[in-house]
Backbone as CSV, one residue per row, in Angstrom:
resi,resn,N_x,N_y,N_z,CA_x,CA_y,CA_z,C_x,C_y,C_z
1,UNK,131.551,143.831,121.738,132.970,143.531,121.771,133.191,142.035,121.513
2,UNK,132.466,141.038,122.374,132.525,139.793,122.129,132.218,139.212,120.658
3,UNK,131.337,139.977,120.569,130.342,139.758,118.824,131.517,139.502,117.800
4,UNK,132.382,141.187,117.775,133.389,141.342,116.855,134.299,140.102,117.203
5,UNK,134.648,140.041,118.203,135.449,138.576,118.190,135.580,137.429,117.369
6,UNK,134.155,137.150,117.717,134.124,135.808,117.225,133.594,136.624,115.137
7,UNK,133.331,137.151,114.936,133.132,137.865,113.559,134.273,138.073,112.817
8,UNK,135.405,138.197,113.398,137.122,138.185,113.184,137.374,137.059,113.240
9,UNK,137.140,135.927,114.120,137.562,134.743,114.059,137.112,134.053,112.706
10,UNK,135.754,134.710,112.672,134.719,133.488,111.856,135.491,134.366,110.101
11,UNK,135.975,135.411,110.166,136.588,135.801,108.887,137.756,135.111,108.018
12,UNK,138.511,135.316,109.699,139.586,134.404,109.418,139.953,133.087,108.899
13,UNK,138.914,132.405,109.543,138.723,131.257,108.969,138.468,131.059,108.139
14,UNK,137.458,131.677,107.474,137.021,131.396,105.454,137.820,132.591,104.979
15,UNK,138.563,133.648,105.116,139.690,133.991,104.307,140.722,132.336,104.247
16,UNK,141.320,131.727,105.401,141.839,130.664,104.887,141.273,129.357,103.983
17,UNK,140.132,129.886,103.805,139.672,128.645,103.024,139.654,128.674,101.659
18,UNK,140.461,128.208,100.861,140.739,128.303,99.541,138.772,128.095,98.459
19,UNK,138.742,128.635,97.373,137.452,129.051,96.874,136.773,127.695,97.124
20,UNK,137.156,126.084,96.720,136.674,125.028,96.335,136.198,124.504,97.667
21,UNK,137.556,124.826,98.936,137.081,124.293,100.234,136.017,124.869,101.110
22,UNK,135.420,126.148,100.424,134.205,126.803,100.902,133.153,126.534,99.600
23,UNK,133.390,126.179,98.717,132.509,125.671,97.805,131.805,124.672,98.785
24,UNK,133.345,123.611,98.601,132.358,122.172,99.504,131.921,122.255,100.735
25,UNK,132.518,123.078,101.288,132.028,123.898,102.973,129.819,124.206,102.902
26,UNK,129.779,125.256,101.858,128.402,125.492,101.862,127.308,124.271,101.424
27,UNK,128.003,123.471,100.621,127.232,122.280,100.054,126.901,121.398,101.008
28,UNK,128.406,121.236,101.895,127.613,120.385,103.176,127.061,121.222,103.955
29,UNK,126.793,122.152,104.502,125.992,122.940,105.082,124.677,122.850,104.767
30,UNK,124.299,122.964,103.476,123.166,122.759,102.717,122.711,121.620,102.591
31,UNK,123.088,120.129,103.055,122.952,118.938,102.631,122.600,118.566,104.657
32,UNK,123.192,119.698,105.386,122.911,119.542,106.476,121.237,120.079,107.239
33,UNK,121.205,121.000,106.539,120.303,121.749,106.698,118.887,121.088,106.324
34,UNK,119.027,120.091,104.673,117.972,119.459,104.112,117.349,118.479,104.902
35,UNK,118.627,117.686,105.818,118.622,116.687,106.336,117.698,117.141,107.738
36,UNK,118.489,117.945,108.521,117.100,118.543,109.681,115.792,118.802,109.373
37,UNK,115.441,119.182,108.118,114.488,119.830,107.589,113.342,117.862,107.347
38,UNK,113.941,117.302,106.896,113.723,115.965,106.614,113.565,115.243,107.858
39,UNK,114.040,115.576,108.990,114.384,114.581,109.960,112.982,114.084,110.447
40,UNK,112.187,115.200,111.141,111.038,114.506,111.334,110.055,113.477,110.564
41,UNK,110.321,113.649,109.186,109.841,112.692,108.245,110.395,111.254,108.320
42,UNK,111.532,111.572,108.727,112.513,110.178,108.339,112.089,109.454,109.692
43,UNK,111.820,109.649,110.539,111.740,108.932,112.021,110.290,108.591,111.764
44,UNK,110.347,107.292,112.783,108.917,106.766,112.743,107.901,107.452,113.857
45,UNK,106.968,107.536,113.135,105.750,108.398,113.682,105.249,107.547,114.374
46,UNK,104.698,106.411,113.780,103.974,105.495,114.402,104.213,104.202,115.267
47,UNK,105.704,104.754,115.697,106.488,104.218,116.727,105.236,104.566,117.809
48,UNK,105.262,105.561,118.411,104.506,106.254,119.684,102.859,105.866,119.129
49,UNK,102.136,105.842,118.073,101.529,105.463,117.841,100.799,103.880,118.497
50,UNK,101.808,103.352,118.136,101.434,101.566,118.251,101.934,101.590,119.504
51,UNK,103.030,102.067,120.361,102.776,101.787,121.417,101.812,102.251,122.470
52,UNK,100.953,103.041,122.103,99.748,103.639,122.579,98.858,102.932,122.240
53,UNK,98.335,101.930,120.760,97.525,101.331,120.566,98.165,99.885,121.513
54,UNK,99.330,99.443,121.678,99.524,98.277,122.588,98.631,98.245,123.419
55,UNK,99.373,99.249,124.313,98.595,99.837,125.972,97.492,99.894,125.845
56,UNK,96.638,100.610,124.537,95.455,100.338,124.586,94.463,98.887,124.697
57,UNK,95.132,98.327,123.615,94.910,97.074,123.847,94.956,96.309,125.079
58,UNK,96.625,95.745,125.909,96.407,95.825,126.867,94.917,96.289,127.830
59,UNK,95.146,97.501,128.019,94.323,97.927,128.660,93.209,97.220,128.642
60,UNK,92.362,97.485,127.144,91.089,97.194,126.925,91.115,94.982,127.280
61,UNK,92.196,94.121,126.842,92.379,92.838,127.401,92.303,92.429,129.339
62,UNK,92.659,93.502,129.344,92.377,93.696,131.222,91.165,93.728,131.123
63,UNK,90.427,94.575,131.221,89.188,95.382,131.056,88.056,94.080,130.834
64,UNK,88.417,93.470,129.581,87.664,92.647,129.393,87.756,91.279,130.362
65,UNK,88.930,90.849,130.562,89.377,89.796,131.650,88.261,89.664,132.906
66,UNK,88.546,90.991,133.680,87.973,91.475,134.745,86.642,91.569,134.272
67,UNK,86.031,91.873,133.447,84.563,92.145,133.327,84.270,90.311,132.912
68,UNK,84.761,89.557,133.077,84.549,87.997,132.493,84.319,87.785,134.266
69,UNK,85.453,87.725,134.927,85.736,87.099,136.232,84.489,87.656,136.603
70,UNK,84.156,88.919,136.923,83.323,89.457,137.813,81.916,89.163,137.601
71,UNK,81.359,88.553,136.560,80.248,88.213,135.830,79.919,86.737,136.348
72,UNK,81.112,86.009,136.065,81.296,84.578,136.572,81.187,84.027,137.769
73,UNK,81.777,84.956,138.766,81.749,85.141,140.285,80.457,85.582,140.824
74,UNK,79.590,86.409,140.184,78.668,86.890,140.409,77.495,85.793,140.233
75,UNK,77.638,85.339,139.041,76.670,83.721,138.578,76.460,83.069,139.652
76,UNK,78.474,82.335,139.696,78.120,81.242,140.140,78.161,81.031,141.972
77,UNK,78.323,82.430,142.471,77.975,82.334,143.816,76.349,82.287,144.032
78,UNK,75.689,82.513,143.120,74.005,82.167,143.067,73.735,80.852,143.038
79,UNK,75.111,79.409,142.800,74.346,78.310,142.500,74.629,77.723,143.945
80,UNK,73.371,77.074,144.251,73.256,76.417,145.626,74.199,75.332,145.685
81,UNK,74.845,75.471,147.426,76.329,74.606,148.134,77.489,75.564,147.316
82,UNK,77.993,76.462,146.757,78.790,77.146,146.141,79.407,78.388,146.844
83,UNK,78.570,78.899,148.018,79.211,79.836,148.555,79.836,80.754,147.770
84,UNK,81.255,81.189,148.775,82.190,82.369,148.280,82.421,81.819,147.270
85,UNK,82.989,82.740,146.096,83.419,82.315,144.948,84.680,83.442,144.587
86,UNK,85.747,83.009,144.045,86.779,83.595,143.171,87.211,83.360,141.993
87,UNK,87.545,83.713,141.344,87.608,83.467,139.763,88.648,84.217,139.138
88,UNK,89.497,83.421,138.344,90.710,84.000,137.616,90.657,83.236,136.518
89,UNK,90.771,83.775,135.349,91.262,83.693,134.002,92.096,84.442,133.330
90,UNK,92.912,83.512,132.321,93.814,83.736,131.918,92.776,83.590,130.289
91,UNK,93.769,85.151,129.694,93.321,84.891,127.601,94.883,84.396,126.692
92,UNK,93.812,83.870,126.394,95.022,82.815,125.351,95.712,84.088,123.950
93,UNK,94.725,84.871,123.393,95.072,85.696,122.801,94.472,87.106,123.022
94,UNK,94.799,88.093,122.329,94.222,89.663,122.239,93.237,89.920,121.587
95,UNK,93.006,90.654,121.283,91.384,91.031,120.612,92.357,90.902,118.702
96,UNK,91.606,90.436,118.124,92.189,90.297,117.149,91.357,90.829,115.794
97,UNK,91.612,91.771,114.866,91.200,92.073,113.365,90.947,90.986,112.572
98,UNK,89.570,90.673,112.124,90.081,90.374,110.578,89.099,91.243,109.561
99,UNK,90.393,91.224,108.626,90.571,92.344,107.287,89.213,92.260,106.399
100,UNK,88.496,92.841,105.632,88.177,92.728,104.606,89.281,92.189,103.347
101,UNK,88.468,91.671,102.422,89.324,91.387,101.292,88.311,90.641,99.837
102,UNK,89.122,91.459,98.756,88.519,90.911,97.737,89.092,89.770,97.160
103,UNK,88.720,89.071,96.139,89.388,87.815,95.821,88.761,88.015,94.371
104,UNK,89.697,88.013,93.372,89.509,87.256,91.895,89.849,86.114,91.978
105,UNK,88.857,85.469,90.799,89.354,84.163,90.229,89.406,84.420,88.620
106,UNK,90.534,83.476,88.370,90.836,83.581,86.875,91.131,82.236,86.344
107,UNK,90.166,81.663,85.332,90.293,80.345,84.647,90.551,80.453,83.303
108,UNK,91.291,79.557,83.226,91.553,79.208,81.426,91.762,78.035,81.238
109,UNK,91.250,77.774,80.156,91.032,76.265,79.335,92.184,76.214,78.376
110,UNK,93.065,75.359,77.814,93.671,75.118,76.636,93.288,73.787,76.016
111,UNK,93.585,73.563,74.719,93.549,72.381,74.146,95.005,72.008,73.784
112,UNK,95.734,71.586,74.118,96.854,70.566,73.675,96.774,70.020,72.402
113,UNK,97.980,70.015,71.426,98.569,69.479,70.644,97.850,68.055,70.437
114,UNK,97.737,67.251,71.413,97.531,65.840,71.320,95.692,65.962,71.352
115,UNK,95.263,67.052,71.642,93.896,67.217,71.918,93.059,67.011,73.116
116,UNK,94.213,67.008,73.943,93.103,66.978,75.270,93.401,68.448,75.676
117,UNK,91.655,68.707,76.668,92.067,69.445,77.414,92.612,69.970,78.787
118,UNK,93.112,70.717,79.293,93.699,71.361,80.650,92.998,72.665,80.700
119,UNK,93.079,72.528,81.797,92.383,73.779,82.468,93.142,74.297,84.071
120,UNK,93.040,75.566,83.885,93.801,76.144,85.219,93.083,77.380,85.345
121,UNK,93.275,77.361,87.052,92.219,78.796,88.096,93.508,78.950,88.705
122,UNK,93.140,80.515,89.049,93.955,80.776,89.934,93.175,81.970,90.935
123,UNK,93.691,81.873,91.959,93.079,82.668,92.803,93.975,84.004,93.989
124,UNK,93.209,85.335,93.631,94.093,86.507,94.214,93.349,87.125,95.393
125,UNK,94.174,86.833,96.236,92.913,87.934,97.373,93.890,89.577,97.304
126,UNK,92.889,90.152,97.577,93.561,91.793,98.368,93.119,92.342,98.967
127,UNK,93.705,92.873,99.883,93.090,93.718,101.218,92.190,95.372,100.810
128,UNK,91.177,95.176,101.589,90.745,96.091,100.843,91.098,97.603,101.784
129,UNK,91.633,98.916,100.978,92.353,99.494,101.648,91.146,100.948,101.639
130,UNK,91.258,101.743,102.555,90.669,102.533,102.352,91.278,104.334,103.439
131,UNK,90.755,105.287,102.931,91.473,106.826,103.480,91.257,106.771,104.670
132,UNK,92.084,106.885,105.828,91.426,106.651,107.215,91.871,108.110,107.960
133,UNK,91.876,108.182,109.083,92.360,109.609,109.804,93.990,109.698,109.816
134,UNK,94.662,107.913,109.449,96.276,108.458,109.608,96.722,108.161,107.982
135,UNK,95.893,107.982,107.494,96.860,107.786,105.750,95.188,106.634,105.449
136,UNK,96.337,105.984,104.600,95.387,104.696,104.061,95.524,103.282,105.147
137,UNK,94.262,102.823,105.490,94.549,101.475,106.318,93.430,100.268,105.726
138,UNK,93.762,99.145,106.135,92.864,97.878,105.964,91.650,98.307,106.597
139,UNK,90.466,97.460,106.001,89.317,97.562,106.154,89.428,96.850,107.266
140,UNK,88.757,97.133,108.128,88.602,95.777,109.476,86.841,95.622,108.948
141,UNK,86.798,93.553,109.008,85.620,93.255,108.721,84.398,93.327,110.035
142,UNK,85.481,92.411,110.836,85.174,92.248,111.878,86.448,91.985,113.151
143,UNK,85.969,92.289,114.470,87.118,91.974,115.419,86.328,90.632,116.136
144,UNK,87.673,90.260,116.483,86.939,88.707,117.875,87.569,89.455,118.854
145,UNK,86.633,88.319,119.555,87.446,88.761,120.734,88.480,87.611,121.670
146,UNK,88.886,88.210,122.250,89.977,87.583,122.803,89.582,85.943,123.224
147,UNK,90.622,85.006,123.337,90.085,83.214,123.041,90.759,83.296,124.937
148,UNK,89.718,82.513,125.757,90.424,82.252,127.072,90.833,80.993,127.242
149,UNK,92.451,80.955,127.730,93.395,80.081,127.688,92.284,79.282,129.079
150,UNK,92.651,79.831,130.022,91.733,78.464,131.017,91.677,79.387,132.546
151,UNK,90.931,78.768,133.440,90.036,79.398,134.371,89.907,78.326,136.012
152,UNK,90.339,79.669,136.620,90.384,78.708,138.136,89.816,79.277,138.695
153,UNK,89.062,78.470,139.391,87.393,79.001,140.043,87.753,78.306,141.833
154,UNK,87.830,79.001,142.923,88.008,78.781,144.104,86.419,79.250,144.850
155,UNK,85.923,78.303,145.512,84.727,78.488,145.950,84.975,77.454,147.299
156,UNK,83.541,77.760,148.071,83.189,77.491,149.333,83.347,75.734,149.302
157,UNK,81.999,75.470,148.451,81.881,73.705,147.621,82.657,73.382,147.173
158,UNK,83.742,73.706,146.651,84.541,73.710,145.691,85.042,71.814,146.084
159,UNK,85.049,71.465,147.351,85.530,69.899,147.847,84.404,69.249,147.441
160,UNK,83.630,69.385,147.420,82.547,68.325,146.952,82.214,68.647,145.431
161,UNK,82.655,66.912,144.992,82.725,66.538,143.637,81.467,66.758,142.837
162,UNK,80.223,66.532,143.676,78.991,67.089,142.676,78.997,68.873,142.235
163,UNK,79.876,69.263,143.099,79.506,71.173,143.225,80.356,71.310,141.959
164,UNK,81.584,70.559,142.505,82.958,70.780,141.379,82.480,70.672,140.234
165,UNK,81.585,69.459,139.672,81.162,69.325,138.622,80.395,70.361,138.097
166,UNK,79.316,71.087,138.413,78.575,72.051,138.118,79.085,72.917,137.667
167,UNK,79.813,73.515,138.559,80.660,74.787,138.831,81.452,74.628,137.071
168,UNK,81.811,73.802,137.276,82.952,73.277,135.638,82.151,73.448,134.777
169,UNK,80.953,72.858,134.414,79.699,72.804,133.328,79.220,74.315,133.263
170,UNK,79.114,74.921,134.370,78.721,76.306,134.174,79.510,77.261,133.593
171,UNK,80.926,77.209,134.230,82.036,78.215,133.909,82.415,77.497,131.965
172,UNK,82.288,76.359,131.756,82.110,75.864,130.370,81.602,76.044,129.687
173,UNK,80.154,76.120,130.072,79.192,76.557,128.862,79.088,78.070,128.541
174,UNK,79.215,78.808,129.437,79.457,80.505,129.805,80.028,80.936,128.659
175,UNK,81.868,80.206,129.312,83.013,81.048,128.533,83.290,80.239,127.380
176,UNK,82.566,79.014,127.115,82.755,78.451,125.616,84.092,77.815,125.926
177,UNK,84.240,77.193,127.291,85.707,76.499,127.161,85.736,75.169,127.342
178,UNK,86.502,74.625,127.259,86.258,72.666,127.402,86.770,72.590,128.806
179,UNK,86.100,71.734,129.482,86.462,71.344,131.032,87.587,71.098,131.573
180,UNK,88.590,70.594,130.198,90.308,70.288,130.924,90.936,71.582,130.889
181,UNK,89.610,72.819,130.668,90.802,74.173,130.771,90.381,75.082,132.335
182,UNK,89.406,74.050,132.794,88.375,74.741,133.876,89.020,73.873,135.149
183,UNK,89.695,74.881,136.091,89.777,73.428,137.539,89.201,74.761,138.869
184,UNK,88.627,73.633,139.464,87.871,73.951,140.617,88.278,73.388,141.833
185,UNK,88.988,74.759,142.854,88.913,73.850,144.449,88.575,74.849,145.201
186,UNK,88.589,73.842,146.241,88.289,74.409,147.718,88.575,76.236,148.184
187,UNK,87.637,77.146,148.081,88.448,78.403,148.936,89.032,77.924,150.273
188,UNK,90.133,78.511,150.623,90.530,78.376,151.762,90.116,79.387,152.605
């Protein structure tokens, strides 16, 4: 009963619709239809993607942080007058790509009118691209790893200036950092 209802209604309505205004009626229908059909294409995929590789990242920049401190702490509570030890660092950057890439060079010589010569190079790099599991991506050559901004080391010795010193030279030579990024005091 309800069915026929709305089947009478829905008649009614395109009996009033003159031939051209149901012409253009089905066309947008059809232009609607393409468009759903399209939609998932049109939206970014690799929206959810990259923010999963963020987090990953993230993640894996923690990961590595903590596996630095805990290594460091572990050292340098072995060096004698040093006691307890705590250790925090901060990374200056993320784990970072770099690309493969090819490079042409292209030279040419001319001779001039007046008879001298000129000569010009020029030089092209390009990334070298290759089929990966999501389409085509850059070659990664190699990754670094993350650069540490600087490092505070709280220990037992930490007041006495000969320990301080050590402690600095050690956590320096370790993490490859220069001493004005290294400060050392007292645990409380």
């Amino acid at each position: 009963m309800e069915r026929e209802k709305w089947m009478g209604r829905l008649a009614g309505l395109t009996g009033k619709l003159n031939k051209k205004k149901r012409t253009d009626l089905v066309v947008l229908l059809g232009v609607c239809g393409v468009l759903l059909l399209a939609l998932p294409e049109l939206l970014p995929q690799n929206q959810q993607k990259s923010t999963q590789t963020m987090a990953q990242s993230q993640t894996d920049n923690s990961t590595y942080e903590l596996q630095l401190e805990e290594r460091l702490t572990s050292l340098l509570s072995q060096m004698e007058g040093v006691g307890r030890v705590q250790v925090m660092l901060t990374l200056e950057t993320g784990e970072t790509s770099v690309y493969a890439q090819t490079e042409r060079t292209t030279a040419s010589s001319n001779k001039t009118t007046e008879g001298q010569q000129t000569s010009q190079e020029s030089f092209e790099n390009d990334y070298v691209i290759v089929d990966g599991s999501d389409g085509e991506q850059a070659l990664v050559n190699r990754t670094e790893l993350p650069q540490i901004r600087g490092v505070v080391i709280l220990c037992d010795g930490g007041e006495d200036a000969s320990i301080s010193r050590r402690v600095t030279e050690a956590a320096s030579v370790l993490l490859g950092v220069s001493t004005n990024r290294i400060c050392v005091n007292q645990l409380s």
